[in-house]
N, C-alpha and C positions, 0 to 999 in steps of 0.2 A: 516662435515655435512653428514647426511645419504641421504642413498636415498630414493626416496618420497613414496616405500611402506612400509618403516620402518616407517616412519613420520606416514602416514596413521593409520599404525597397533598402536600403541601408544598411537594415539590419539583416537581411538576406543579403546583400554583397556581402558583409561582413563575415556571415556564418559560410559563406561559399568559398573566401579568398582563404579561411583556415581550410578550411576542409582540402585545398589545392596544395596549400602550406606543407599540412603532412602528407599528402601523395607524393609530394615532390621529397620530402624528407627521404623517406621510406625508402623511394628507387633511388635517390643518389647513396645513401647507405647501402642498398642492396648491390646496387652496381660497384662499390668499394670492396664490397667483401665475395665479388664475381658470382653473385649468385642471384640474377637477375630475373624480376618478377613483371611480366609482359601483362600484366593488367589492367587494363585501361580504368580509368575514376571509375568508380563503382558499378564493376562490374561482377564484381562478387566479392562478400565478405566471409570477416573468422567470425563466431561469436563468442565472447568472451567469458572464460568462467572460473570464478575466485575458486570453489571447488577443486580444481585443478592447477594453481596455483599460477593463475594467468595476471597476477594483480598488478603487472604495468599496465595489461592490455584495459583492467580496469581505470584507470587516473587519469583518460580523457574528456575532453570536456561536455561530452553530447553522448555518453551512454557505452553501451559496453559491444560496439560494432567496431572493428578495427578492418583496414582494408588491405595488411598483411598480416602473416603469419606470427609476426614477432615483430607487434606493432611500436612505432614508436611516436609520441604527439609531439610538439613540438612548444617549445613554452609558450604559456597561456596568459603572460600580465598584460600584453598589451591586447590582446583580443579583449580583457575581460574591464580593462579602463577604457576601449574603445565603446562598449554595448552601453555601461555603466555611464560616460558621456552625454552618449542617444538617448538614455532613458532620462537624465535629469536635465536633458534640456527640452525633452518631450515627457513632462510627468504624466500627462494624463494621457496617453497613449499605452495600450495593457501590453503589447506587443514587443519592445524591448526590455520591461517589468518582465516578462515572464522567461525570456530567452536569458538575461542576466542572472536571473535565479536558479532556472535550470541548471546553468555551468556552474555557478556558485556550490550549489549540492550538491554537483555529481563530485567537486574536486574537493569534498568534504568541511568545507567552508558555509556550513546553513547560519551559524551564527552572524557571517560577515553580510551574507545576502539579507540577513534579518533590519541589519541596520540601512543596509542601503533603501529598505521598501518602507521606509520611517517617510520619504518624497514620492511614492506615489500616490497618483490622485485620480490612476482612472475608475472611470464607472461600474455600474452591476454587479458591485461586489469583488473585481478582479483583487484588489489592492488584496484584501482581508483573506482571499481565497489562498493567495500566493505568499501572503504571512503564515497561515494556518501551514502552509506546505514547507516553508523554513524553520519553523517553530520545531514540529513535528519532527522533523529530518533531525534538527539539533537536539533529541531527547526530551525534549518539553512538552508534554503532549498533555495537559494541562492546558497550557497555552493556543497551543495549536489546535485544539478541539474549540476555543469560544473564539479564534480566529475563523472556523471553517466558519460555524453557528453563525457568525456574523457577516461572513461573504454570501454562504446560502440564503440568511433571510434578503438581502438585496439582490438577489437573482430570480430568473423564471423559472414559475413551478415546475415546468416541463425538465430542468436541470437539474433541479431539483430531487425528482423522480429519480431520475436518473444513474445520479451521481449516490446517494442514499439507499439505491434498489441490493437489498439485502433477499433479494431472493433467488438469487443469482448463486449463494453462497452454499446451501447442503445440498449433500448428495455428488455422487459419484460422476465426475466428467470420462467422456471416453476416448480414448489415450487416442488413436484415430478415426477420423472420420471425413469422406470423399467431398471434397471442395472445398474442406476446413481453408484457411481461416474467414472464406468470404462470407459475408453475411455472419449469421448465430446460429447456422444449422445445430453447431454442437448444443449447446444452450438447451434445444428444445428436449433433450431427453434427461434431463434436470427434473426435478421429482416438484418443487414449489416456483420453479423458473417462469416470470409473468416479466413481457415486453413494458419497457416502459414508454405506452402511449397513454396520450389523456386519461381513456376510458378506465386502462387498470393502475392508475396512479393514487388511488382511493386504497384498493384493499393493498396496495402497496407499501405506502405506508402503514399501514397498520399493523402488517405482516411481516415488514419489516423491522419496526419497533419492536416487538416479541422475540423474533431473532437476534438481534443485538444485546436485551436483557439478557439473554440465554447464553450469548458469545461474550459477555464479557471473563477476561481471566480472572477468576477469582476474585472480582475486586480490588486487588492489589493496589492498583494507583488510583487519584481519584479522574471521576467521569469514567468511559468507557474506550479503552483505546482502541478497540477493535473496530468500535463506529470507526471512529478517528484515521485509523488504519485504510478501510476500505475505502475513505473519500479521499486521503492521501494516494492510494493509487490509481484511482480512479482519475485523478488529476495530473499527477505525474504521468502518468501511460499516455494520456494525450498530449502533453504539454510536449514529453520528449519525441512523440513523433511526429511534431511539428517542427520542432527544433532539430532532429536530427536529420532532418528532408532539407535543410536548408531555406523551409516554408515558413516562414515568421509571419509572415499576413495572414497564413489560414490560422493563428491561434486566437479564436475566436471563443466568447466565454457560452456559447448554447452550444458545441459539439458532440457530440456522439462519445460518449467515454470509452475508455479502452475496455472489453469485456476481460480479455485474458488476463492483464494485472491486478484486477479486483479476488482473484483466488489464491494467485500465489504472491504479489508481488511483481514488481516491473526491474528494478533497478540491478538487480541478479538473479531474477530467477525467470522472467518470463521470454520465452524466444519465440518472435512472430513470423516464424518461418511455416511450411504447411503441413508442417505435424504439430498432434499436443503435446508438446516434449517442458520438459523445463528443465535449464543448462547449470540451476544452483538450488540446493533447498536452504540454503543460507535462511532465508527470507520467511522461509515456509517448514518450522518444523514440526510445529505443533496443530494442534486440529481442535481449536475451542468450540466451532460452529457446530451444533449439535444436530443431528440426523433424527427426521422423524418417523416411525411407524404409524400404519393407518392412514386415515387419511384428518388434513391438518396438518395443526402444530400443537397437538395437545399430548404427544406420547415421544420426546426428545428422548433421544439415546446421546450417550457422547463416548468416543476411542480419541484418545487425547494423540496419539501416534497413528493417524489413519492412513500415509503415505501419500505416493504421490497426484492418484486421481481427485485427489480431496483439495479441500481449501486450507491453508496453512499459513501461521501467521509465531512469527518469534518475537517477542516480547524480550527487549534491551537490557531490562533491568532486572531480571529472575528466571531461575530454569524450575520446572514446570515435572513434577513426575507423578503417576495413577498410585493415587493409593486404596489399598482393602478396605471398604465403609460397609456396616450393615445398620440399620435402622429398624428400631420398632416400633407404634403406636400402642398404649394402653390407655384404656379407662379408669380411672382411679373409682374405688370403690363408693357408692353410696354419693357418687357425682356425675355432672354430664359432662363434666372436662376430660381431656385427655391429654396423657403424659405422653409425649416421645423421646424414645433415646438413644442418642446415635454412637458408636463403638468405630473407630478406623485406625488402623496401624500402617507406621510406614515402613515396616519391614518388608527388604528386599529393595531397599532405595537408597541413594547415598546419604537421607538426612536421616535415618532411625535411630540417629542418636541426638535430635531434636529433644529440648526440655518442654517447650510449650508450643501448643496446637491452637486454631483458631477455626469455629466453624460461622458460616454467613448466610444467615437467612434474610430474602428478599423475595416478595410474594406478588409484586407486577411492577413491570416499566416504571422506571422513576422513582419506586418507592426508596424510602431509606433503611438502607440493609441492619441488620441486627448481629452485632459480632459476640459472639458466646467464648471464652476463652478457659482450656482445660490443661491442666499437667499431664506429660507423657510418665504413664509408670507400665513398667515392665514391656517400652515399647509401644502401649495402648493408649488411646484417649478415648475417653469419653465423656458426652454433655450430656446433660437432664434436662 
């Protein structure tokens, strides 16, 4: 086994000779069809967006940066048994673990990349972090959540912080702002936005955990995919810009997470160019994070459609519509209990011809939710 800046270096030749691969593709095609593109290696890119129906430009192996117009990659088996070699003859090395899976993902292969990290062995959590990241991508989010849980608890608190910082999430980002994207100027005018250094990594947690109870959908699946969600892009976002820099030795497991994919997503929606722009809301359609008045977290509001300065997050397996609820509280007479009753219709939505309704209450972090279940008549439900 070498050692890990041999691994490194290797794995940046390798991510470099593709990257040369499709430049050359590119201009001899381009030059074929006389239409020649005077662009030296990256010297300027397109950014790609499914939205727009760019979905070759998406099928590369390192992200949705193409370096022409009508990009074209060039096949990818031997780049991907070349990485996939490095890595299991260097298992405990995170560095070609992590560049293997990246490509694995982006070419919609998370299950294959699942089985190839069954041989990793490196340290601080990498292995389990980057299973939770394959898990997740393949729909398993289940999985991929006691995959994170289990890379997190082998890693420093400081990444910890970090990578979990949910306060990053309500409240409205401003579409531009002067020096973006350097630093986290934008960040600071975030209504619950706390850095994560040591000091506020306490109420961070805490503040976080509230958030996440409050952002999970519905309950629908179990555990919370929204945690799940945000440490998934909080991971990818860095992972792939180390991978698509041609930098495989900077992916180092205490980094700086990507801010801007933790809101919308990285893989199509977020563009790290120097505006707040985002080039897909694929990723980002819905708005679970609840906004709060006052001051706190004690008076959440939620607009399930809040658009684009918001944090937004699309859920695989269910679409998601607001429906009409009103609620009352009585005291039942000659008692000190109180009755509440809640009344919601989903008229005006594509399901209001739904038979049965389900409401879920859950009163703090962790607890275990209570599913109440009503017949729709006349359109209406309602619990007692």
């Amino acid at each position: 086994m070498a050692d890990s800046a041999s691994v490194n270096r290797a794995v940046d030749q390798r991510i470099t000779q593709y990257w040369s691969e499709t430049i050359d593709a590119n201009r001899r095609r381009d030059r074929q069809r006389n239409d020649e593109v005077a662009a030296p290696p990256r010297s300027r890119h397109w950014v790609c967006s499914p939205d727009y129906g760019d979905e070759q430009c998406m099928t590369g192996p390192f992200g949705r940066y193409c370096w022409y117009p009508d990009c074209h990659y060039p096949p990818t088996g031997r780049l991907v048994r070349e990485i996939s070699k490095i890595a299991r003859e260097n298992p405990s090395v995170g560095s070609p673990w992590l560049v293997l899976t990246s490509i694995l993902v982006r070419l919609g292969r998370a299950g294959e990349a699942l089985g190839e990290l069954v041989n990793c062995t490196a340290a601080n959590g990498a292995c389990s972090l980057l299973r939770g990241w394959a898990a997740a991508s393949a729909g398993n989010l289940q999985d991929g959540e006691s995959f994170f849980r289990e890379g997190l608890s082998a890693s420093s608190p400081s990444f910890v912080c970090a990578v979990t910082n949910a306060t990053m999430l309500p409240g409205r980002m401003p579409r531009v702002k002067p020096g973006f994207p350097a630093g986290m100027q934008a960040y600071d005018t975030l209504p619950l936005w706390r850095r994560p250094a040591p000091e506020n990594c306490p109420a961070i947690a805490e503040e976080s955990e509230r958030i996440y109870w409050l952002s999970d959908p519905l309950y629908v699946v179990p555990g919370n995919d929204r945690w799940v969600q945000t440490v998934l892009r909080q991971i990818e976002y860095s992972a792939r810009a180390r991978v698509s820099s041609g930098d495989a030795s900077g992916a180092r497991w205490d980094w700086i997470p990507g801010w801007w994919g933790s809101r919308r997503g990285f893989r199509d929606s977020a563009d790290q160019g120097t505006r707040a722009t985002w080039v897909s809301h694929r990723a980002a359609r819905y708005h679970f994070v609840p906004d709060f008045e006052g001051e706190g977290l004690s008076q959440p509001t939620w607009n399930l459609v809040a658009g684009e300065p918001y944090e937004g997050y699309t859920p695989a397996y269910a679409r998601f519509y607001s429906a009409s609820v009103q609620h009352a509280r009585f005291r039942a007479e000659d008692s000190p209990r109180q009755m509440t009753a809640v009344a919601g219709t989903m008229a005006g939505t594509p399901v209001g011809s739904a038979s049965t309704a389900y409401l879920v209450f859950t009163d703090a972090p962790e607890s275990f939710p209570v599913v109440l279940e009503s017949e729709f008549t006349d359109g209406r439900a309602v619990f007692l």
